[in-house]
C-alpha positions in Angstrom: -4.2 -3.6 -27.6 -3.9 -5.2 -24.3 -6.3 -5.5 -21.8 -6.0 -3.6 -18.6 -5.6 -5.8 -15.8 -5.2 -5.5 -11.9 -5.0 -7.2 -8.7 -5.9 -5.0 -5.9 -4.8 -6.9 -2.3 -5.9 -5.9 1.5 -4.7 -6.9 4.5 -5.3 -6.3 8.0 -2.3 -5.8 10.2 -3.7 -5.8 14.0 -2.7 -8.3 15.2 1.3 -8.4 14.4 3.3 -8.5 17.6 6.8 -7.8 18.2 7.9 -11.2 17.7 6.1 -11.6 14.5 7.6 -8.2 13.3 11.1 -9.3 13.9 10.5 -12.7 12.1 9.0 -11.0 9.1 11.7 -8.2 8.9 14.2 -10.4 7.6 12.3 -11.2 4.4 12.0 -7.6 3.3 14.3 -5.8 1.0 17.4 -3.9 3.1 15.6 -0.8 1.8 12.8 -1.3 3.5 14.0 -2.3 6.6 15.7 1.0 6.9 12.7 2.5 6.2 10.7 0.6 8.7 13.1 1.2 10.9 12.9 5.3 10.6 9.0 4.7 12.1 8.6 6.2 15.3 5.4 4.4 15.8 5.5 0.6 16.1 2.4 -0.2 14.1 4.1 2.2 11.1 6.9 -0.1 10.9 4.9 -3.3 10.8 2.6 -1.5 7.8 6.0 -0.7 6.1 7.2 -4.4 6.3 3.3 -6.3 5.6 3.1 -3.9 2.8 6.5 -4.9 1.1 5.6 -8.9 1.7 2.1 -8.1 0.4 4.0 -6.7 -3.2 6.0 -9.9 -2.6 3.4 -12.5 -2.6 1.3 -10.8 -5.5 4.6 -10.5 -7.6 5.4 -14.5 -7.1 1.5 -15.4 -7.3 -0.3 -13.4 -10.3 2.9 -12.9 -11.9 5.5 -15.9 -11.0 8.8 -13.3 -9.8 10.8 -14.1 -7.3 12.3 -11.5 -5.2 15.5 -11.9 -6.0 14.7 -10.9 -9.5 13.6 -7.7 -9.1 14.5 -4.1 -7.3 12.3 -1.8 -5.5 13.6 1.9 -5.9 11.7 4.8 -6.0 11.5 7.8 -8.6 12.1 11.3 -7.7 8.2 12.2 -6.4 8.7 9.1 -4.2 6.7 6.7 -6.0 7.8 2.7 -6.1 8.2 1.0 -9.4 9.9 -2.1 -9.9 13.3 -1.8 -12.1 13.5 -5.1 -13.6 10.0 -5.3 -14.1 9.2 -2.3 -16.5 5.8 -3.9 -17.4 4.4 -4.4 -14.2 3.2 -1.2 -12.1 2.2 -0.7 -8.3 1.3 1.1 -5.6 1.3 0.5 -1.7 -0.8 2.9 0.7 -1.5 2.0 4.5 -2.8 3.2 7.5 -4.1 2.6 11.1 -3.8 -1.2 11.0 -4.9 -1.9 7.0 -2.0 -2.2 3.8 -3.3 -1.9 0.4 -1.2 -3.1 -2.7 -2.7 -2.7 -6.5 -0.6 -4.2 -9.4 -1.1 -3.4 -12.8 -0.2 -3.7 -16.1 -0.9 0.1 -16.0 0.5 3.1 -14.4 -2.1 2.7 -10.9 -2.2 4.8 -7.8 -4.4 3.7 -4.2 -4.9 5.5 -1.2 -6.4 4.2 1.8 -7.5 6.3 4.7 -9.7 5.4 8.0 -12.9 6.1 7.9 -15.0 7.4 11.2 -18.2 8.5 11.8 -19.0 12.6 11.4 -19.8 14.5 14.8 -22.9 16.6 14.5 -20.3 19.6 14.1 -18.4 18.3 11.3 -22.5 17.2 9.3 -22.8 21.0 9.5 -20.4 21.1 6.7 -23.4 19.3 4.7 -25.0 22.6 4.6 -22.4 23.7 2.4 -21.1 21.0 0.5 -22.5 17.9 -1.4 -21.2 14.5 -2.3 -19.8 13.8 -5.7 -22.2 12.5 -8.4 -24.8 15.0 -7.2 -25.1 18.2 -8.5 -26.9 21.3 -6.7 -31.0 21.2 -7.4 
C-alpha cells in the first residue's frame, strides 16, 4: 500500500503590483487567464494567477512535470484535477492576500479563510456554543 503523501504550499500575495500581474499572466494556462480576467477585484485576479504558478512550481519541483505536459480542467462540482496526471491530486483555495495549494497522492481538499479578532458581540455566541474537541461538562 502506498504511503500517503502531501505538499501543502502558502504564499502571500500583498505585494503584487500591476506590473508584476501583467508579467506573470502570460505564464498561466489560457483558462485561467479568462478566469482571472472575470475578477472584478484586482487582488482576486492576482490570487487566481499566484495560485495557478504556485500548482506550477510544486508540479515541476516535488513531482518533475512541466506545464506543457499536463491540463487543468475542472469536473462538474468545480473542482481542478489534472487530466494527464491521474495520480496526482490538488486543491487551490485563496483569499484576502494568502493562496494555498496542497498536492497529494490522495484525493485532498484546503480552505483558507482570514481570521479576525471576535467583538465582544460576536464572544456572546460563547454562551451558546463550544469549540470542537470539547464536549459540554
Amino acid at each position: 500500500m502506498q504511503k500517503k503523501r502531501g505538499i501543502l504550499f502558502l504564499l502571500e500575495c500583498g505585494n503584487v503590483n500591476e506590473k508584476t500581474y501583467c508579467e506573470i499572466l502570460n505564464k498561466v494556462s489560457d483558462g485561467r487567464k479568462n478566469k482571472a480576467q472575470s475578477y472584478q477585484f484586482f487582488t482576486d485576479r492576482v490570487l487566481s494567477v499566484m495560485a495557478e504558478l504556485s500548482l506550477m512550481y510544486l508540479l515541476r519541483k516535488y513531482y518533475g512535470y512541466d506545464a506543457s505536459e499536463y491540463t487543468i480542467l475542472q469536473q462538474e462540482c468545480g473542482k481542478p484535477y489534472l487530466v494527464n496526471i491521474p495520480s496526482i491530486e490538488f486543491n487551490i483555495s485563496h483569499t484576502n492576500s494568502l493562496v494555498a495549494v496542497l498536492v497529494a497522492n490522495v484525493e485532498v481538499g484546503i480552505d483558507v479563510e482570514k481570521w479576525c479578532r471576535i467583538s465582544a458581540r460576536t464572544a456572546y455566541a460563547g454562551r451558546f456554543c463550544r469549540r470542537a474537541g470539547n464536549p459540554p461538562q
